[in-house]
N, C-alpha and C positions, 0 to 999 in steps of 0.2 A: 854900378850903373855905367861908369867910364869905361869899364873895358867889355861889358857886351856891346856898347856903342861901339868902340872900337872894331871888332870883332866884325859887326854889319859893314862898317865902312872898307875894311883890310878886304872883303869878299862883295864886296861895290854894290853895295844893297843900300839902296836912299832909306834913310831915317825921314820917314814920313809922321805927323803930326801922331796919328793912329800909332803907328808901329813905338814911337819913343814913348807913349801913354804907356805903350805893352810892358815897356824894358821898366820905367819906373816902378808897376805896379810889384814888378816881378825883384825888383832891389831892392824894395823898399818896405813888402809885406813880410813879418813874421809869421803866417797862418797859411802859408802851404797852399794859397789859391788853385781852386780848380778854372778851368778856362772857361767854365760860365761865370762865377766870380769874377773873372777878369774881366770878360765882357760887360755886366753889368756895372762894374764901375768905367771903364770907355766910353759908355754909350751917355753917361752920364754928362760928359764934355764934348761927345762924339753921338750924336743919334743915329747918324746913318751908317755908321761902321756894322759890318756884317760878322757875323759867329765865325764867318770862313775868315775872314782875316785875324780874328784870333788863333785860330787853329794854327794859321801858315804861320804867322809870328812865334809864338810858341815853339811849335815843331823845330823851325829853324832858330833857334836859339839852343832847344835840347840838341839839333845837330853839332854846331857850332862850341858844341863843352859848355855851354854858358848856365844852363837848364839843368835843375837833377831832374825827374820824372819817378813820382811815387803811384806806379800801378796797385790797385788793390782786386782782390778775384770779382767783388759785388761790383767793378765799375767807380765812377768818381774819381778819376787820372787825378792827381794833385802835382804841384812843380813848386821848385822850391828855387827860387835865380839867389839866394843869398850864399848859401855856400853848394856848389852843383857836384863837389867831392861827394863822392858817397860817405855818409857816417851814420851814426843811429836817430831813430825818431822814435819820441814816444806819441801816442794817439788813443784817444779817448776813443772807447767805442759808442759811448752815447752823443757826444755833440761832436763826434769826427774834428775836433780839434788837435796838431800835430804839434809839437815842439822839441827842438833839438837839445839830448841833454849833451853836456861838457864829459863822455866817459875816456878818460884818458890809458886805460887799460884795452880798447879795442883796439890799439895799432902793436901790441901786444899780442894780442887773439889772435891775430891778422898771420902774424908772424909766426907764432905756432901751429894755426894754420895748414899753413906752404910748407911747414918742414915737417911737421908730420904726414901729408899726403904727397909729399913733389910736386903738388901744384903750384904753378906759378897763378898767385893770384890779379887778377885784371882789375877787379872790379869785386865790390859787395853789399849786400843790404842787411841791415839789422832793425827790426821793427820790435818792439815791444806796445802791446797790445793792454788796456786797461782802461780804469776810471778815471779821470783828473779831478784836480782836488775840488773846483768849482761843481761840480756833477756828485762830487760823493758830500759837499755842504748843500746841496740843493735836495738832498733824497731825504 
């Protein structure tokens, strides 16, 4: 949370009551909020904050390296402010719940990668796609 505050302040953007709501929800949540999640817990402390000031906060945080941004093809943007490195996520497909597993052989993958194709790797996404254990005890 201290260094996306940082971050706003080193680029002279006031931490307004709203905007530091945004960065905690965004440090502080395990579950991969989408920006209406966000908003509904803001508006909970904050009624008149508007959807557009989530967007702009957001946006400029994924600008700023602070923000990973989990697009999925159906829509429902998720962000993840806890680790904004790219690494793997697993996600339910029934209750779109995301969780980061600990796989320590992907900076490995990574690495085999780039010297098997010459790419120089930037950046990547690993999603694995399934049921979580709550969703397959509930069926």
């Amino acid at each position: 949370m201290q260094q996306m505050l940082e971050k706003l302040r080193e680029q002279k953007f006031r931490i307004t009551p709203q905007r530091l709501a945004v960065v905690k929800i965004l440090a502080h949540s395990k579950n991969h909020p989408s920006v209406e999640m966000i908003f509904e817990q803001v508006r909970r402390d904050f009624p008149t904050t508007s959807l557009a000031t989530i967007y702009k906060t957001v946006s400029l945080l994924k600008e700023l390296g602070e923000v990973l941004e989990l697009g999925f093809p159906e829509g429902g943007n998720r962000f993840d402010g806890n680790n904004p490195a790219p690494h793997p996520h697993m996600i339910c497909v029934r209750c779109k719940k995301i969780v980061d597993p600990p796989l320590e052989a992907l900076s490995g993958l990574t690495r085999e990668a780039s010297q098997k194709t010459g790419y120089t790797i930037l950046s990547h996404r690993l999603d694995f796609f399934g049921i979580c254990p709550e969703c397959k005890q509930n069926n």
